[in-house]
N, CA, C and O atoms as a GROMACS GRO file, in nm:
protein
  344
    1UNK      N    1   7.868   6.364   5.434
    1UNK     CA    2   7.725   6.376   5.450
    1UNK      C    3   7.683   6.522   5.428
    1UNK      O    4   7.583   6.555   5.364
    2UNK      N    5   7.773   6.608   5.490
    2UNK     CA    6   7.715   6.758   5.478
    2UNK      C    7   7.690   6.803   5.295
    2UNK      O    8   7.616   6.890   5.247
    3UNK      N    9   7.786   6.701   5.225
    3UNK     CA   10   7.798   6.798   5.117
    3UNK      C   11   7.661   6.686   5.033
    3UNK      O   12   7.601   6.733   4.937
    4UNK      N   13   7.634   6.570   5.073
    4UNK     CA   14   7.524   6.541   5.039
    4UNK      C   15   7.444   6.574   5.041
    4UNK      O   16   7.380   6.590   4.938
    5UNK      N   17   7.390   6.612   5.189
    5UNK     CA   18   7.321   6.713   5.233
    5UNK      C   19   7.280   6.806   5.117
    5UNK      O   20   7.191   6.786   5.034
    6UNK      N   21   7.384   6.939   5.131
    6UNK     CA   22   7.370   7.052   5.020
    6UNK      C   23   7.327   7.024   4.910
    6UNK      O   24   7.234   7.089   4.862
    7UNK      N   25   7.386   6.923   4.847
    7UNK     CA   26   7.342   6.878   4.716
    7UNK      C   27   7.216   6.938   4.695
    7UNK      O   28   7.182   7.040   4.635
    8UNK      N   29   7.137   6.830   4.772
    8UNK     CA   30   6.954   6.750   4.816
    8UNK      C   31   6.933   6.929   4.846
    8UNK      O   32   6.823   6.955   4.797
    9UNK      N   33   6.976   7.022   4.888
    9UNK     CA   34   6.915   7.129   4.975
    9UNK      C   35   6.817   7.090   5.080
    9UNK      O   36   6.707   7.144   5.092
   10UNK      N   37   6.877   6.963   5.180
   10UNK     CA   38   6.822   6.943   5.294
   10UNK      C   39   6.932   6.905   5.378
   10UNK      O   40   7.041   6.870   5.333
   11UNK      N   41   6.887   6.914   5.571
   11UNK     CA   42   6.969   6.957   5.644
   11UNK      C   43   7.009   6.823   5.668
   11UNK      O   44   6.940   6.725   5.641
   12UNK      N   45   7.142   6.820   5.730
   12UNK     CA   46   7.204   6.673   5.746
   12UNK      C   47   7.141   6.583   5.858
   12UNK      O   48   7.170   6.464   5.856
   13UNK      N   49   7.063   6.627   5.947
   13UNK     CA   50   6.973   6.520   6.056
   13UNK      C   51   6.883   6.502   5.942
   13UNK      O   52   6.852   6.384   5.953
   14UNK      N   53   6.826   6.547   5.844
   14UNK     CA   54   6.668   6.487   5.710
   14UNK      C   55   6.726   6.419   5.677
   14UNK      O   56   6.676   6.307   5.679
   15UNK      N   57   6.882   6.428   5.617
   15UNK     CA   58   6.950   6.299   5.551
   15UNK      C   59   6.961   6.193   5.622
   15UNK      O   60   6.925   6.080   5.587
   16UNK      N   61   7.012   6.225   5.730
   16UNK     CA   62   7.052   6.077   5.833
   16UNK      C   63   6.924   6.039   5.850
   16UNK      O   64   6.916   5.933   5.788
   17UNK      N   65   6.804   6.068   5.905
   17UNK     CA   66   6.685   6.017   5.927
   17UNK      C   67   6.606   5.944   5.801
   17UNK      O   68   6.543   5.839   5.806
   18UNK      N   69   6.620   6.006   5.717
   18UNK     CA   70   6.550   5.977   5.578
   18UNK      C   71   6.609   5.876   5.550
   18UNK      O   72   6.539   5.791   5.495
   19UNK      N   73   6.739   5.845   5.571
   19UNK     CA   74   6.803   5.730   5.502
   19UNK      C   75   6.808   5.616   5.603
   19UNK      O   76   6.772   5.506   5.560
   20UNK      N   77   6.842   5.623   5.718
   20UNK     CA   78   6.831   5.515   5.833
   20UNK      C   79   6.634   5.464   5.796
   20UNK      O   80   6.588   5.350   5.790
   21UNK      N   81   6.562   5.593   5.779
   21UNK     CA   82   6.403   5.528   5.751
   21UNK      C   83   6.378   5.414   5.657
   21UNK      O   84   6.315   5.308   5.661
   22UNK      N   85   6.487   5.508   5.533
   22UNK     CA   86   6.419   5.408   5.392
   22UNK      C   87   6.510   5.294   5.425
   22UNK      O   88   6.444   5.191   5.440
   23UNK      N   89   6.678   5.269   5.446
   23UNK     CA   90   6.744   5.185   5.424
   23UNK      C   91   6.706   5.119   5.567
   23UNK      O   92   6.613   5.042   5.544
   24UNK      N   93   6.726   5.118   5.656
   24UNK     CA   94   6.749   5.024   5.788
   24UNK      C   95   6.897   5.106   5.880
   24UNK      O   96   6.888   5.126   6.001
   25UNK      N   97   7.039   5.151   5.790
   25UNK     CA   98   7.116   5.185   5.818
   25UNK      C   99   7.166   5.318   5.828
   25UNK      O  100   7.122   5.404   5.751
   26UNK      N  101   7.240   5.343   5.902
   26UNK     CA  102   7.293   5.475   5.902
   26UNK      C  103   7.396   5.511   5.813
   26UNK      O  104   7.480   5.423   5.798
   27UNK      N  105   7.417   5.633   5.738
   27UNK     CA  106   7.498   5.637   5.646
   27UNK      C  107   7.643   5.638   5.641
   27UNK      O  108   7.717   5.613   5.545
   28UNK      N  109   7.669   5.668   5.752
   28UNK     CA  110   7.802   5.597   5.836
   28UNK      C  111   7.840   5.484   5.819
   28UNK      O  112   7.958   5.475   5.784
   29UNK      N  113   7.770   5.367   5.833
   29UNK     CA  114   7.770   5.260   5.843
   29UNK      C  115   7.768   5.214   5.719
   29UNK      O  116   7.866   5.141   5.702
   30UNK      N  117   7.685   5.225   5.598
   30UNK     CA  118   7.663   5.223   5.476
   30UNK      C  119   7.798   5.238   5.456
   30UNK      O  120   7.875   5.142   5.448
   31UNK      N  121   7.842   5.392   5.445
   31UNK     CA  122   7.979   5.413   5.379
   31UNK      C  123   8.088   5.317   5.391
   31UNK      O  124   8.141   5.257   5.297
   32UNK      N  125   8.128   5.305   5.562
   32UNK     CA  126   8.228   5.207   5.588
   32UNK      C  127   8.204   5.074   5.525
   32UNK      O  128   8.298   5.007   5.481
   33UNK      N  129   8.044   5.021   5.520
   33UNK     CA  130   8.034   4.840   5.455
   33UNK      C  131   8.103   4.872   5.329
   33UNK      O  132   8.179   4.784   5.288
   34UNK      N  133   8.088   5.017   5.235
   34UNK     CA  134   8.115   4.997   5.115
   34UNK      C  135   8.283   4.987   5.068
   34UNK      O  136   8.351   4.912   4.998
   35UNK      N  137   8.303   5.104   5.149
   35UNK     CA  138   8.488   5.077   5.153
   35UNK      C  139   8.547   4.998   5.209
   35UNK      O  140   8.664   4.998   5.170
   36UNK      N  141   8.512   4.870   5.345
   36UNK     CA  142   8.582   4.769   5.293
   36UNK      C  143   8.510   4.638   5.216
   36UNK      O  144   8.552   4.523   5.212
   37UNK      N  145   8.374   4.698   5.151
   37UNK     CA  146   8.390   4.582   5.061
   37UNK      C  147   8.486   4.591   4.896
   37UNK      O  148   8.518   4.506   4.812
   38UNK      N  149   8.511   4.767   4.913
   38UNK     CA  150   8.651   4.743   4.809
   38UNK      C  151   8.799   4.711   4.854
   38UNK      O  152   8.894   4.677   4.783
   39UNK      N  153   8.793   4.732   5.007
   39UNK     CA  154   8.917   4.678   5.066
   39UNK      C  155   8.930   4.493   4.980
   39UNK      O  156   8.990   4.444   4.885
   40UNK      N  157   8.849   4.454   5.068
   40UNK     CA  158   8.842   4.273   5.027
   40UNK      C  159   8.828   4.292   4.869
   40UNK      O  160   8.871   4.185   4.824
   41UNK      N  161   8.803   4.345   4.797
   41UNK     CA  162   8.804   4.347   4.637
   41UNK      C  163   8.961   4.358   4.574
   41UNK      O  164   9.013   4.288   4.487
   42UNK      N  165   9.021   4.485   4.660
   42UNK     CA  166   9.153   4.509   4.621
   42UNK      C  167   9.240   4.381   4.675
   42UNK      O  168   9.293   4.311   4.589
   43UNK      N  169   9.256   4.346   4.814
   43UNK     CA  170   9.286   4.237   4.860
   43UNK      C  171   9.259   4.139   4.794
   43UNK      O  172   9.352   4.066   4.826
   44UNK      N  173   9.187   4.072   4.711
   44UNK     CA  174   9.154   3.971   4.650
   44UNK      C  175   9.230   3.999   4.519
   44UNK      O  176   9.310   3.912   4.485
   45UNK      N  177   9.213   4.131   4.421
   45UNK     CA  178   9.256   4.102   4.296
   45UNK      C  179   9.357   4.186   4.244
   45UNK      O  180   9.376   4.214   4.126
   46UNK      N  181   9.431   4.231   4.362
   46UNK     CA  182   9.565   4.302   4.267
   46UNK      C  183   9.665   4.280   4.407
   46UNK      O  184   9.630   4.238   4.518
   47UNK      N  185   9.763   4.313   4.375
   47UNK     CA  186   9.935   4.236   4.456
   47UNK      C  187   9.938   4.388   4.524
   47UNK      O  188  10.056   4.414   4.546
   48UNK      N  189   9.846   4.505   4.569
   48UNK     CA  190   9.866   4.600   4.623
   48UNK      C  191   9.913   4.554   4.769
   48UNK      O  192   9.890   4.438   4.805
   49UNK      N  193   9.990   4.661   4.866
   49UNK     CA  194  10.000   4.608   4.956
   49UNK      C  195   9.876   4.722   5.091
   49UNK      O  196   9.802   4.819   5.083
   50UNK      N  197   9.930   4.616   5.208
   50UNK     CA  198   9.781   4.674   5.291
   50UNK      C  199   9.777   4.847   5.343
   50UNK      O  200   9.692   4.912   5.405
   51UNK      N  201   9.904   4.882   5.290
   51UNK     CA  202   9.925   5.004   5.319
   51UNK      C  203   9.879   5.154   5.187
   51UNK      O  204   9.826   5.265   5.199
   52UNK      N  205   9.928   5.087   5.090
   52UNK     CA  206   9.891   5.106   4.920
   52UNK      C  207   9.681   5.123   4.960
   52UNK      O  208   9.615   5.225   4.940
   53UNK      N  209   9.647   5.042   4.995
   53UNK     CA  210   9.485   4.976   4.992
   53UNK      C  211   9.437   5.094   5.093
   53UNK      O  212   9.340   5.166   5.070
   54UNK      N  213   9.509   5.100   5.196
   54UNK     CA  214   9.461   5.182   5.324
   54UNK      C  215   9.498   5.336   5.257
   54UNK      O  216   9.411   5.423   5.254
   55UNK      N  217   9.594   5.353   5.221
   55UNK     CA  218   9.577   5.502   5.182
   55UNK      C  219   9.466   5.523   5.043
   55UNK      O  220   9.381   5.612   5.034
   56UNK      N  221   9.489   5.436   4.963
   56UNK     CA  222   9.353   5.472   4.853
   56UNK      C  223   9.210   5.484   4.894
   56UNK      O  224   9.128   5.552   4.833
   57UNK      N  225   9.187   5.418   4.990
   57UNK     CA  226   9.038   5.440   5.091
   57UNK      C  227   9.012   5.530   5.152
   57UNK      O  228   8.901   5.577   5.179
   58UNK      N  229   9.174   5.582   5.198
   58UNK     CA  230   9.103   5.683   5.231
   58UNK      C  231   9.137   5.682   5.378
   58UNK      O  232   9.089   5.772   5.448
   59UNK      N  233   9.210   5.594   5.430
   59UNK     CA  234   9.307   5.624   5.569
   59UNK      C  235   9.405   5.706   5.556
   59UNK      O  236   9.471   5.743   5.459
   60UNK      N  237   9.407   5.737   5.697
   60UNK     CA  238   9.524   5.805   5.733
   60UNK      C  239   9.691   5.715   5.769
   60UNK      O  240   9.803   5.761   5.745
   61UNK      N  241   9.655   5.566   5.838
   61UNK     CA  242   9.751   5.497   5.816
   61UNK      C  243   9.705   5.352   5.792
   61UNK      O  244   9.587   5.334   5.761
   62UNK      N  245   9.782   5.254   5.802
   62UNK     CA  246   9.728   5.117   5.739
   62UNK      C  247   9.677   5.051   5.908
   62UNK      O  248   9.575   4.982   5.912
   63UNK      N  249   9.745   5.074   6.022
   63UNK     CA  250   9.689   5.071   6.123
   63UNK      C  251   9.569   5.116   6.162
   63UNK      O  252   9.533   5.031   6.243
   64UNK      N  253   9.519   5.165   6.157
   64UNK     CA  254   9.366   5.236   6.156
   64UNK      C  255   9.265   5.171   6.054
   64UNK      O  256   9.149   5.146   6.087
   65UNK      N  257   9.329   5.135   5.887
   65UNK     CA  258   9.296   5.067   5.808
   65UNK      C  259   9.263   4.928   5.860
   65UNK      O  260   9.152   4.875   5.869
   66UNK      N  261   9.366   4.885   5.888
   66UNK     CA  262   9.342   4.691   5.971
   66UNK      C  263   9.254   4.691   6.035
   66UNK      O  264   9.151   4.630   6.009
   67UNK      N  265   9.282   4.788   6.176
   67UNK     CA  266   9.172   4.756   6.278
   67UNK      C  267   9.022   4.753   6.242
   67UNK      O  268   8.946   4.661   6.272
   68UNK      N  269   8.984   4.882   6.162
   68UNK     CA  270   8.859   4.864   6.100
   68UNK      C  271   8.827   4.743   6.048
   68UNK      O  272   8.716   4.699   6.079
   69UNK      N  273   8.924   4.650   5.949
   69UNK     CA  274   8.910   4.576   5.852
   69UNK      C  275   8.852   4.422   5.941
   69UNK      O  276   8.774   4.331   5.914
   70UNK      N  277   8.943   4.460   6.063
   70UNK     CA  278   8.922   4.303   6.156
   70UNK      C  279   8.797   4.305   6.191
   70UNK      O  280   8.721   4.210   6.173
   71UNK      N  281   8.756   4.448   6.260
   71UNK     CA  282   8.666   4.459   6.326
   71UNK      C  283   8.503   4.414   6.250
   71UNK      O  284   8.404   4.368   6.307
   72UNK      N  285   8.522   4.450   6.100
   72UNK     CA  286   8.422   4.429   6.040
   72UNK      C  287   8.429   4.282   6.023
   72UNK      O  288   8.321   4.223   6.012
   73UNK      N  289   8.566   4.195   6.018
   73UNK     CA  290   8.602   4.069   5.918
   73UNK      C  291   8.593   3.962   5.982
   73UNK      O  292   8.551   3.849   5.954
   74UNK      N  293   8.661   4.033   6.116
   74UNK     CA  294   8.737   3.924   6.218
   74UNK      C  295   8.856   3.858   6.173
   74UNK      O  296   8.895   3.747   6.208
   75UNK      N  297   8.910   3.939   6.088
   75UNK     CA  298   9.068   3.871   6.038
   75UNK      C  299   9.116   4.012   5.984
   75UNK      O  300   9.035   4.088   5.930
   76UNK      N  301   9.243   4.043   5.998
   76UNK     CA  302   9.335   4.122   5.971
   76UNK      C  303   9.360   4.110   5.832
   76UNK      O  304   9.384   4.013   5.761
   77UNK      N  305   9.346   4.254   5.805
   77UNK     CA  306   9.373   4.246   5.594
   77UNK      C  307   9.492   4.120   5.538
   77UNK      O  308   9.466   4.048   5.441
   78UNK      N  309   9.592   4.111   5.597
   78UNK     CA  310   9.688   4.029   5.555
   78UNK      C  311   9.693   3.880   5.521
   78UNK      O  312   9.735   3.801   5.437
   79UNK      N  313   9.595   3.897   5.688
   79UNK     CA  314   9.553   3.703   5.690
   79UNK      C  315   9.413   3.699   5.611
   79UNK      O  316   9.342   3.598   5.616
   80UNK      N  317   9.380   3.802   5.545
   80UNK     CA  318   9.234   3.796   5.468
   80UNK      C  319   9.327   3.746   5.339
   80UNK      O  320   9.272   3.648   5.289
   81UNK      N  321   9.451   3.782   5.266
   81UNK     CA  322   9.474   3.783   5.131
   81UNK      C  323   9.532   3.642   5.143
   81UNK      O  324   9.505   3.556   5.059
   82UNK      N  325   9.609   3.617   5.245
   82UNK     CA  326   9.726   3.495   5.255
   82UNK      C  327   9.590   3.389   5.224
   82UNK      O  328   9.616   3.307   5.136
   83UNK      N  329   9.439   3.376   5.285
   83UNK     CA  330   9.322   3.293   5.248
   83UNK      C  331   9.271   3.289   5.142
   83UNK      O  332   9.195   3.199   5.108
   84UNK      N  333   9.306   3.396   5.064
   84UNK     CA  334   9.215   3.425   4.938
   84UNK      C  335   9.305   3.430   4.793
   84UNK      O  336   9.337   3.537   4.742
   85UNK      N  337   9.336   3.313   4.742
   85UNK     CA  338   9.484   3.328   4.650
   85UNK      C  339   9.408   3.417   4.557
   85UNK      O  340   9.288   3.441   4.555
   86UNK      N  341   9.546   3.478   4.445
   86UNK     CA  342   9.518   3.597   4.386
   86UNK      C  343   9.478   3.507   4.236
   86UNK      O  344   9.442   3.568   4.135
   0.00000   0.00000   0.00000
């Protein structure tokens, strides 16, 4: 956000406000819907595994990766792919 921020040459509470105004959401929130909706993308169309997926996003481990993933899914990356043949 900060370096968005800079970009715009406005301060990072104008960004967060400006954007929670126009969108509904916070850009936090935005970001995370977007990375795991490439989680479930990768999960769906390549034989990567959940650890491979979690470090390209941008985790630190695939544990931290899952939990997010459930939390948004309500199913664990694994039991998301074993549902979704390739």
């Amino acid at each position: 956000m900060r370096s968005l921020a800079k970009k715009h040459f406005i301060s990072e509470k104008s960004l967060s406000r400006t954007f929670v105004k126009t969108f509904g959401i916070k850009i936090s929130d935005f970001i995370l819907e977007q990375v795991m909706q490439r989680a479930k993308y990768l999960l769906e169309n390549t034989d990567m595994t959940v650890a491979d997926i979690a470090e390209e996003l941008g985790y630190s481990n695939d544990y931290n990766f899952s939990r997010t993933f459930k939390n948004m899914y309500s199913v664990y990356p694994a039991m998301f792919r074993r549902k979704t043949p390739l």
